[in-house]
C-alpha positions in Angstrom: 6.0 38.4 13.1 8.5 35.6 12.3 9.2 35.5 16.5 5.6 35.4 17.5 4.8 32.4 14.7 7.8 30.2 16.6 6.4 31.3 19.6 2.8 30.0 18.9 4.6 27.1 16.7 6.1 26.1 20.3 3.2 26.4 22.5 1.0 24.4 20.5 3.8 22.1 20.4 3.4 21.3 23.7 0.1 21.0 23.6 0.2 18.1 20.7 0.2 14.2 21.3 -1.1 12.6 23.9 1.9 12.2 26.2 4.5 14.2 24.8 4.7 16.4 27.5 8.4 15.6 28.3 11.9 15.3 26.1 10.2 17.9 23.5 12.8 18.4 20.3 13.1 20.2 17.2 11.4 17.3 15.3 8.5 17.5 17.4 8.4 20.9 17.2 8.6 20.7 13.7 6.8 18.2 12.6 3.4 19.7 14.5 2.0 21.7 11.4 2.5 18.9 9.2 0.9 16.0 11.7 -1.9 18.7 12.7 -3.2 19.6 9.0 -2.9 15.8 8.3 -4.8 14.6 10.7 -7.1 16.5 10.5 -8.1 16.8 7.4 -7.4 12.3 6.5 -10.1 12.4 10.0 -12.5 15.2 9.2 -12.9 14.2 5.9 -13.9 10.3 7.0 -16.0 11.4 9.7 -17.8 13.6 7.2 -17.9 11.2 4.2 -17.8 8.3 5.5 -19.7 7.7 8.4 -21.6 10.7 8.0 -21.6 12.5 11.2 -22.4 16.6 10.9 -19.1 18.4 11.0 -19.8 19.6 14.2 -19.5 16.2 15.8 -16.6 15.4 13.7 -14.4 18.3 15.1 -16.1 17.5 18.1 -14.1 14.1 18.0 -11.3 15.6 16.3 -10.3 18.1 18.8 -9.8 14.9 21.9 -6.8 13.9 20.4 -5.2 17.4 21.0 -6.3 21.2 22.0 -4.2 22.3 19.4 -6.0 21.1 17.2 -9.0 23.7 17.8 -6.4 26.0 16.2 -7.1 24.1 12.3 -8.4 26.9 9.7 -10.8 24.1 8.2 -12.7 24.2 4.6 -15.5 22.0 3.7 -16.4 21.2 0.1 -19.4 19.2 0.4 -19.7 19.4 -3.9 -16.1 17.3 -4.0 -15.9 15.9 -1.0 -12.7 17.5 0.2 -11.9 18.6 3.2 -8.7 21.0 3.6 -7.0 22.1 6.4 -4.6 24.8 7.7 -2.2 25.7 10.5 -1.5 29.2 10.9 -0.3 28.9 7.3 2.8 27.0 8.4 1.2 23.8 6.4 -1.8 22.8 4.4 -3.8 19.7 3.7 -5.8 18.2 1.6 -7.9 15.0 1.7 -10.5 14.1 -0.4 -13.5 11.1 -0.4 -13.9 8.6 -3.2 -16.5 6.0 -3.6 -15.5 3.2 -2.5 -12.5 3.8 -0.7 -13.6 6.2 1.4 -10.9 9.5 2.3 -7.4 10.3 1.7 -5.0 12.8 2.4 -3.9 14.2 -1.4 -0.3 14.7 -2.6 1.1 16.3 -5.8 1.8 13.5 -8.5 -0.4 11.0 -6.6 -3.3 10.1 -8.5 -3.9 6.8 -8.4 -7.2 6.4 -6.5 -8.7 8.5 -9.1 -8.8 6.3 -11.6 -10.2 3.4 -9.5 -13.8 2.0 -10.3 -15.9 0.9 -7.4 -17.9 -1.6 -6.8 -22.1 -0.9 -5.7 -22.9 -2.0 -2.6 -25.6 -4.8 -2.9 -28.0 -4.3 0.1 -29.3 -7.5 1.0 -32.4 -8.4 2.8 -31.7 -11.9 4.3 -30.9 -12.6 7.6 -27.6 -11.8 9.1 -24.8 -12.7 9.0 -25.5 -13.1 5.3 -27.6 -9.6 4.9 -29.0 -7.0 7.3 -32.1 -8.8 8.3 -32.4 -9.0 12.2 -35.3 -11.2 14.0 -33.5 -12.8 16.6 -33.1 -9.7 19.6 -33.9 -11.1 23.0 -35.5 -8.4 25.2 -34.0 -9.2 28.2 -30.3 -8.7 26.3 -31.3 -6.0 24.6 -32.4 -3.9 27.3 -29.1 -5.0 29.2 -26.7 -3.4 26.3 -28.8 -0.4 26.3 -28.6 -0.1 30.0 -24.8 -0.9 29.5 -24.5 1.9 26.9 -26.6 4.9 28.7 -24.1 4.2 31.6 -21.3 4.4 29.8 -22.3 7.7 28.2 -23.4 8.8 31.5 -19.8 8.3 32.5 -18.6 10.3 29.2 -16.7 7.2 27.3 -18.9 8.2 24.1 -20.1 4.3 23.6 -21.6 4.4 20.0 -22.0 0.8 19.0 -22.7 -2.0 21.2 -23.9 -5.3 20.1 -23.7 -9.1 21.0 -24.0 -12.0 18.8 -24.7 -16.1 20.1 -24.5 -18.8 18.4 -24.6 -17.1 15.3 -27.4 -14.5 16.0 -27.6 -11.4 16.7 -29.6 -11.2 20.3 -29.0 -7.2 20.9 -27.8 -4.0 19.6 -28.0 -0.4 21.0 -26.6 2.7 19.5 -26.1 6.9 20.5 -24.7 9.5 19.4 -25.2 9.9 16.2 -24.7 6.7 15.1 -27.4 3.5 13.8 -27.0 0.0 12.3 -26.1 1.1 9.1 -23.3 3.8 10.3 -19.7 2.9 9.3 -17.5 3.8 12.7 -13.3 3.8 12.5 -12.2 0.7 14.0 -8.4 2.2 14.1 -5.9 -1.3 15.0 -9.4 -3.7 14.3 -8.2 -3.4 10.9 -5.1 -5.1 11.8 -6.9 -8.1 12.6 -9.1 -7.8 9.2 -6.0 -8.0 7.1 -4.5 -11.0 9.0 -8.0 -12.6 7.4 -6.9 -11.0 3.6 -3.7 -12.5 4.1 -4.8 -15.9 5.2 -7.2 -15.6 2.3 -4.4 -15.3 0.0 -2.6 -18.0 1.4 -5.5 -20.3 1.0 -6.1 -19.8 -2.8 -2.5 -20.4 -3.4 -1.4 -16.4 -4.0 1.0 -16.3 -1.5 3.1 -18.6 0.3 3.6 -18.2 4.2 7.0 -19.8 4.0 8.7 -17.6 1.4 11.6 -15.3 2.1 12.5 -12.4 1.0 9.3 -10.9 1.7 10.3 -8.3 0.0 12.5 -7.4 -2.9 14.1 -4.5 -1.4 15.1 -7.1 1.7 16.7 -9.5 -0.8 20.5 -8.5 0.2 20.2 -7.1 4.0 19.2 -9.0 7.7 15.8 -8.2 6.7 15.9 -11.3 3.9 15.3 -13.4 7.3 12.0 -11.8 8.1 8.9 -14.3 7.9 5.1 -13.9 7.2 4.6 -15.1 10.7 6.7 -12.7 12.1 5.3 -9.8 10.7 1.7 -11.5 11.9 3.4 -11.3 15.7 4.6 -8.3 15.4 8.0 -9.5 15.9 10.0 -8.7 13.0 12.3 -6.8 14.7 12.3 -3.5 12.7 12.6 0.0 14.5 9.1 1.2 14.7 7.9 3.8 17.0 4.1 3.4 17.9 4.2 6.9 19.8 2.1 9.4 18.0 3.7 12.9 19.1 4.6 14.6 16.3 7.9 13.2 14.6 7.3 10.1 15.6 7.0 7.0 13.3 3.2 6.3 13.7 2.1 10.0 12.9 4.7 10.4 10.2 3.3 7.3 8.3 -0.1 8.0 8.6 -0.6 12.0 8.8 2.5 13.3 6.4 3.0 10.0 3.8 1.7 9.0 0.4 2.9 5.7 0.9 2.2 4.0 4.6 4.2 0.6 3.7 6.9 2.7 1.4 7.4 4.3 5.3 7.7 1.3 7.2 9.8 -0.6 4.0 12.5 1.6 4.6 12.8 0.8 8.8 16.3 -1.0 9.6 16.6 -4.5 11.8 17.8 -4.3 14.9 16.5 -7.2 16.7 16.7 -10.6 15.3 13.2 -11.7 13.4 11.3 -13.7 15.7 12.3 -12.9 19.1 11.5 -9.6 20.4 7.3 -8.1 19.8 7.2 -4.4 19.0 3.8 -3.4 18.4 3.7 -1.7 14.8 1.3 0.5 12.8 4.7 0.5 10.4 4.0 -4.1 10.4 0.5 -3.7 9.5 1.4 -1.7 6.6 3.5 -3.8 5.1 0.8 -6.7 5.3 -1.0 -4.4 3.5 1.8 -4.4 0.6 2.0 -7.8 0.5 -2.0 -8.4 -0.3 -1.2 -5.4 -3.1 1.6 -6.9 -4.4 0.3 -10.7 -4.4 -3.2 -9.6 -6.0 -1.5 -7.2 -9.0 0.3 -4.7 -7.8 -2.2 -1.9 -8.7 -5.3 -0.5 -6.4 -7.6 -1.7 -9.3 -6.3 -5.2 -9.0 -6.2 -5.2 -5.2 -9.6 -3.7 -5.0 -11.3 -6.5 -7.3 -9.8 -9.0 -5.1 -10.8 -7.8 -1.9 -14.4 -7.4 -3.3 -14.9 -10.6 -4.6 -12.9 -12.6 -2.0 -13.4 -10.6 1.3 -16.2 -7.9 1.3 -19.0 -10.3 -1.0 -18.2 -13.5 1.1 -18.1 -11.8 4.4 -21.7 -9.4 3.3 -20.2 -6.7 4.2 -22.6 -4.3 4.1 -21.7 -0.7 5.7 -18.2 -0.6 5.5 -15.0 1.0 3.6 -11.8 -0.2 3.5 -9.1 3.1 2.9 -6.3 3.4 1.3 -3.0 5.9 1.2 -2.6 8.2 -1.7 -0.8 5.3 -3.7 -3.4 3.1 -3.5 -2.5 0.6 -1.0 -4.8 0.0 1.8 -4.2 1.6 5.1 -4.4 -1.9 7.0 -3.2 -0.7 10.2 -6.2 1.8 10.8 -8.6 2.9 8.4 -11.5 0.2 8.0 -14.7 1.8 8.7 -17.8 -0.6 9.4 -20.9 -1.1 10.9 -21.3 -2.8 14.2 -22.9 -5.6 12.1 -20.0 -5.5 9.6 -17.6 -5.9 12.3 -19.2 -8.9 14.2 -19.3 -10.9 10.9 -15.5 -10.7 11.2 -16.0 -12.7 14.3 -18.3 -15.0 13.1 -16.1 -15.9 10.9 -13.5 -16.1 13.4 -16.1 -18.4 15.4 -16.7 -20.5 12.4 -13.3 -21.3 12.3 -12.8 -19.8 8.6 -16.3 -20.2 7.1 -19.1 -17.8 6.5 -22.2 -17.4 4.9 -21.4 -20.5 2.9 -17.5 -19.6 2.0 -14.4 -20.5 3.4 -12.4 -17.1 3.6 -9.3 -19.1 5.4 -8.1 -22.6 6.4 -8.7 -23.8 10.3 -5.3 -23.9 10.7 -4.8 -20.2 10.0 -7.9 -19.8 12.1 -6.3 -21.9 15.2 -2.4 -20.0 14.2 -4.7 -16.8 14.3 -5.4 -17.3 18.3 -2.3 -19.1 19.8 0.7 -17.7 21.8 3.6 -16.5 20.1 7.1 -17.2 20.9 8.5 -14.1 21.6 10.5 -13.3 24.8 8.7 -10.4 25.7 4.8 -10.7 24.8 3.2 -13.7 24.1 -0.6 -12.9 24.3 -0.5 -11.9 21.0 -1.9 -14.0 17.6 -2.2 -13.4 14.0 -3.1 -9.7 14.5 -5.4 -10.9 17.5 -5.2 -9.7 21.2 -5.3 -13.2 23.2 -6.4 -13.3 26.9 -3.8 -15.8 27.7 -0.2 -16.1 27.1 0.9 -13.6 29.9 1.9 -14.3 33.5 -2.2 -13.7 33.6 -5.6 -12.9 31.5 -5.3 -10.1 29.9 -9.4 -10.0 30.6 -9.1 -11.9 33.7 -13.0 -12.0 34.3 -13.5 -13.7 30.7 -13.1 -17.5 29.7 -9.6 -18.0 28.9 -9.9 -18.3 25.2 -11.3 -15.1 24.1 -9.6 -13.2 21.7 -10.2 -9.5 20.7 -9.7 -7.0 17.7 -9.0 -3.6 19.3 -8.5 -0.3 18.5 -7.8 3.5 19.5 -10.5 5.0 21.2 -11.2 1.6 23.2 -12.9 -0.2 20.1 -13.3 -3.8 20.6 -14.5 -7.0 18.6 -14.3 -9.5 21.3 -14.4 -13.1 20.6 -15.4 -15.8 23.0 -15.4 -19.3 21.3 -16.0 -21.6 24.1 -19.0 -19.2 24.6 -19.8 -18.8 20.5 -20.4 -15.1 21.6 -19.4 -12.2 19.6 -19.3 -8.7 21.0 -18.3 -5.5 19.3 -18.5 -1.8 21.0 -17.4 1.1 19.3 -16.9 4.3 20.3 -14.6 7.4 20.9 -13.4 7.3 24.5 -10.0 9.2 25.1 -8.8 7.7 28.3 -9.8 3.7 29.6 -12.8 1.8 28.9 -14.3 -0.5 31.7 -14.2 -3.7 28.8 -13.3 -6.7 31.4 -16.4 -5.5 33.3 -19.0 -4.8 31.0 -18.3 -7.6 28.7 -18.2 -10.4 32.2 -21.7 -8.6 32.8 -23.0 -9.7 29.3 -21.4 -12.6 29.0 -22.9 -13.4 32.7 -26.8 -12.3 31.3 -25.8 -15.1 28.1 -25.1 -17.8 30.7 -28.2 -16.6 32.8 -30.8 -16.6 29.8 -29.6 -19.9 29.0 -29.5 -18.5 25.2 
């Protein structure tokens, strides 16, 4: 029995990860049980919980990333909101929904999210960006993004959100699958660009200065006392980070097998100097994330009031959940959920150059040091967390206006920002290989121009 469980172990090894299909080792071998159950139950839970989609649909999604995965012994408990998983028995996992912070994976001695008290969302009626209140679709645009959206679905890239905004109003939305304008979707790396926003918040009120070294206490007496705010904003800092996700690797470690994301990525040695070298980082993200916990209190409770009062009430969010790990810190590399609508505030606010529904969330100059090159030797299209079209030896989105900007994320999710435009467009969705974004969004941008609007 023990030969035919390695056996299985092995060939569902190989079938794990996205492109691990050459330099298999032992770690990866070992490491598949833990990543699988992890995964999948931190992801079946959310999908479930969160944005609500039968559970069906949610292994239906689940299963993309991996045909092992079809292989999970999985256990619903719609009365707690847990979702458990198993593989073969070699590991187990637990994750469980909370109000308020949505789903994490659960680990003995880890109870911190428990005690947490949440906040109501208050639904408001007034016009958006300040509530959900929509009177301004054009139907010329709006029958373009659902003509945009059946095509894409047509083509199988499971488009599930697609909406534009100009000059501060919404002009079209279209939704499938499942999902509406009230449905929270996974924005995976758009969170990234969401906590560049907290930090920049933090700075503004005074909580945290930009300038200050160590970053961290456990840096004080190592190269890693040289690390700057900005460099972890650049994803520059020069720590060894592995963004693969096979099993073993960095990224699936932290978020799959962890309590603690940023305890993960705290512990990563230096071994290029800060400031010189980008190395995109799920690990870099994290430890943002630990700097906004330990600048607003160093407890979820503490963090959680703050983000409420300063982020999600200013901003109206109003269909979205920000997760955290099993410590209580949130997961700012991947887990906001939010509604199209939720999302494209995010770039208004962007658009606004810091200010939103009456409220300055962040300076201008953090705005403008959000969206310009960085001085690394090799990637410089990359801001404060922001995907920039230019900085390369050419656009990134070479059929867009030079200054847009972008949130992205797994799964092709984009919030696309085109100042010299003032349009905002998000489109979220699941799609497992490329998504056609420099194309569609030229197309819309094009209709904008067109219309006049």
């Amino acid at each position: 029995m023990r030969k035919v469980f390695i056996a299985v172990l092995f060939v569902l090894a190989l079938l794990v990860g996205v492109g691990g299909m050459l330099g298999i080792t032992p770690r990866y071998v070992l490491a598949t049980p833990a990543v699988a159950t992890g995964i999948g139950a931190k992801l079946l839970c959310s999908a479930r919980y969160v944005s609500s989609f039968p559970a069906e649909k949610a292994f239906d999604d689940l299963v993309q990333y991996s045909p092992a995965l079809q292989y999970l012994s999985i256990d619903y408990d719609d009365d707690a909101k847990t979702v458990s998983t198993s593989f073969f028995g070699l590991s187990h996992s637990q994750a469980r929904y909370l109000p308020g912070i949505g789903c994490a994976n659960e680990f003995d001695q880890e109870h911190e999210r428990e005690a947490l008290k949440s906040n109501e969302i208050a639904r408001l009626a007034s016009h958006w960006p300040h509530g959900n209140r929509v009177e301004s679709k054009q139907a010329p645009m709006q029958a373009l993004l659902e003509e945009v959206l059946t095509q894409d679905n047509q083509l199988g890239l499971n488009t599930r959100a697609l909406l534009l905004v100009h000059n501060g109003h919404i002009l079209a939305e279209a939704y499938d699958q499942g999902s509406g304008p009230n449905t929270p979707l996974l924005g995976w790396s758009m969170a990234k660009s969401l906590m560049s926003v907290m930090l920049g918040n933090l700075a503004l009120r005074g909580k945290l200065d930009p300038q200050h070294t160590p970053l961290f206490p456990s840096w004080a007496n190592d190269s890693r006392s040289d690390i700057r705010l900005e460099d972890l904003l650049h994803m520059s800092d020069g720590l060894a980070f592995s963004e693969e996700y096979n099993p073993g690797d960095d990224a699936t470690a932290m978020l799959f097998t962890e309590p603690s994301a940023s305890a993960y990525a705290l512990g990563k040695p230096l071994i290029h100097p800060p400031g010189t070298h980008f190395n995109y980082s799920s690990g870099t993200a994290n430890l943002l994330s630990r700097l906004y916990f330990e600048h607003t209190g160093g407890n979820l409770q503490a963090a959680y009031d703050d983000y409420v009062e300063n982020i999600f009430i200013p901003l109206s969010f109003q269909d979205a959940i920000f997760e955290t790990d099993a410590i209580g810190v949130f997961v700012g590399s991947s887990y906001f959920y939010a509604s199209a609508r939720d999302w494209a505030r995010l770039g208004q606010l962007m658009l606004n150059e810091g200010e939103i529904n009456g409220r300055r969330i962040v300076s201008k100059e953090w705005v403008a040091q959000s969206t310009q090159i960085n001085s690394t030797e090799n990637n410089k299209a990359y801001g404060y967390q922001w995907w920039l079209n230019e900085g390369g030896t050419s656009l990134r989105w070479p059929s867009l206006p030079a200054d847009t900007f972008a949130a992205t994320g797994n799964r092709q999710q984009y919030l696309m920002v085109v100042p010299s435009m003032q349009v905002v467009i998000v489109r979220l969705g699941w799609t497992s290989g490329s998504y056609p974004a420099n194309e569609n969004f030229a197309r819309i941008l094009d209709s904008v121009k067109t219309d006049g609007q």
